[in-house]
C-alpha positions, 0 to 999 in steps of 0.5 A, a space after each residue: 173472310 168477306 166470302 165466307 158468308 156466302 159459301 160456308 152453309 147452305 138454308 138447308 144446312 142451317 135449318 138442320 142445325 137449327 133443328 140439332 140445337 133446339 131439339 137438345 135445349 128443349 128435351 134438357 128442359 123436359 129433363 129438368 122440369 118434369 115433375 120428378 125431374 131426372 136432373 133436378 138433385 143437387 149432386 147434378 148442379 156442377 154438370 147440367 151445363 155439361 148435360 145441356 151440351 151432351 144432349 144437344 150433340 147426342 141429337 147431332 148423332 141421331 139427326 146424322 142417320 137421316 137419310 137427307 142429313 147434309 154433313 158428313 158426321 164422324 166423331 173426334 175422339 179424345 182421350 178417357 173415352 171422351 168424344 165430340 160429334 164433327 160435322 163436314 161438308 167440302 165448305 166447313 167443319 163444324 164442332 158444337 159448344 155452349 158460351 154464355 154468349 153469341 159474342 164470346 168464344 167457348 173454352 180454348 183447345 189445341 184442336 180448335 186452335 190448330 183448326 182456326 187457322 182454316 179461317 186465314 187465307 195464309 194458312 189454308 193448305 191445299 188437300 187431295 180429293 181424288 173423287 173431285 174434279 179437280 183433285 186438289 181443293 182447299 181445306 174447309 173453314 172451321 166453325 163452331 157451332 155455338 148456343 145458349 142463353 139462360 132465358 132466351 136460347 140463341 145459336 150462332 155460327 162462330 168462326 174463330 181467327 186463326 190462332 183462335 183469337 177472337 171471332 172472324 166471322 159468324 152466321 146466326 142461326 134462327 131458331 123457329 122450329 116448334 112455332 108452326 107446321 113443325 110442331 109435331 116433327 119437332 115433338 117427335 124428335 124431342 121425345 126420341 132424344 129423351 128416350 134414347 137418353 134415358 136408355 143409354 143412361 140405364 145401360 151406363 147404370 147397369 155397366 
């Protein structure tokens, strides 16, 4: 994979991911230090890690209806009503999830496996773009978009070997946002998260 570095993201496209996972992490930590934290109760122990994520890919969908938002979001839907946010571009597909490190791969799936195999030359098939000039490409690599970190946050694009077995390739992601002139947008962005968190939990609550 020696030219995936070069061709799967664009600045731009990293600084919005950048953007997605900070704004999730940090409007989870609101949630739990405020001074009657929403998530502070025992009975949330098991399921904040699985919070954290949910937060993190609800930003993904809000981010998404940015007019200059650069992936292709749609969600890939399992069964019990359970979805994942998926973000594409002609050059990658991208899922998030939580590790305990940069250097470790989250939880396998038949999914992630099948789509592993992206990232081998061998195994990617050619697809039909009718829109595109020409109308054949091959399809996109497959990353993950991987974060977590218990006492500094870290973000890491992993690209999984085909077969998920082990890590191919990775891009690391920086993480500066709410350190300079982005202080208020990011601010901004943290607070609707919270907002629409709270009010899809009360409706969740009342159903």
């Amino acid at each position: 994979m020696v030219d995936l570095l070069n061709v799967a993201l664009s600045n731009h496209e990293t600084s919005v991911l950048s953007s997605i996972v900070q704004v999730g992490v940090a409007a989870y930590k609101d949630l739990m230090e405020d001074r009657h934290p929403m998530l502070g109760h025992q009975y949330f122990n098991n399921i904040r890690g699985l919070l954290r994520t949910k937060l993190v890919q609800m930003q993904c969908e809000i981010e998404s209806h940015d007019p200059n938002f650069p992936f292709s979001f749609t969600q890939r839907k399992f069964s019990y009503e359970h979805c994942i946010p998926e973000l594409r571009t002609k050059n990658v597909i991208i899922h998030i999830a939580r590790s305990p490190s940069p250097d470790i791969l989250p939880y396998e799936a038949k999914y992630k496996v099948a789509l592993s195999n992206n990232n081998s030359p061998l195994c990617r098939q050619y697809i039909i773009e009718p829109d595109n000039t020409p109308p054949v490409a091959l399809e996109p690599f497959y990353g993950l978009l991987v974060f977590g970190g218990k006492r500094e946050l870290f973000a890491t694009i992993q690209f999984p070997a085909p077969g998920y077995e082990g890590i191919a390739d990775h891009i690391d992601i920086p993480l500066t946002i709410g350190k300079t002139a982005d202080t208020e947008v990011f601010e901004r962005k943290k607070a609707g998260l919270k907002k629409e968190f709270l009010a899809r939990s009360a409706e969740e609550a009342i159903s």
